[in-house]
N, C-alpha and C positions, 0 to 999 in steps of 0.2 A: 719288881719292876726294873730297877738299875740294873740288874743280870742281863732282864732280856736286852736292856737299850745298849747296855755296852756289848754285847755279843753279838748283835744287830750290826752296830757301827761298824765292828771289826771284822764284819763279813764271813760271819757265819752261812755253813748253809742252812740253804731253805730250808729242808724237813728238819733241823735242832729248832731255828725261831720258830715253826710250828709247833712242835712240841712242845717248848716252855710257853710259846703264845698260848697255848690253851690252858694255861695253868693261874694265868692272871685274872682275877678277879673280873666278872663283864658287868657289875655296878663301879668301875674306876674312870673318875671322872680323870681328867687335867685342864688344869688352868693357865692362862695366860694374863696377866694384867700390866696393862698398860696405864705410868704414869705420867701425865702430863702438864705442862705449866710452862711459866714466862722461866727465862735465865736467873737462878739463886733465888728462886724460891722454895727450895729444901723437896724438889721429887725425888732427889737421888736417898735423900735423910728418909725421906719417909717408906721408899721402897725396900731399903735396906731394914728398917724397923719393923716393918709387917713381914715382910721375907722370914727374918730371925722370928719374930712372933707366932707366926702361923706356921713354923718346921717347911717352909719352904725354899727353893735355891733363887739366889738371886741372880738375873744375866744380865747385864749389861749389854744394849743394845743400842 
């Protein structure tokens, strides 16, 4: 999956990200989660701990 997104980004042609696009899995979910709350109530603590938890990236937004 990071192959294709960085080969994507940096402007590959179309028929390479086809090709690897057909090579990814089509049960591959992604996710997005959004954390919310009042100022200093620990969303950034808690985002970064499930991030590291669950092997996933953390983006600051």
């Amino acid at each position: 999956m990071a192959d294709w997104d960085t080969h994507a980004a940096l402007g590959g042609h179309l028929r390479d990200q086809n090709a690897t696009a057909e090579k990814k899995p089509k049960n591959e979910h992604r996710w997005i989660w959004f954390v919310t709350g009042p100022t200093a109530c620990g969303k950034t603590t808690v985002a970064k701990a499930l991030a590291k938890n669950l092997n996933f990236t953390y983006v600051r937004g």
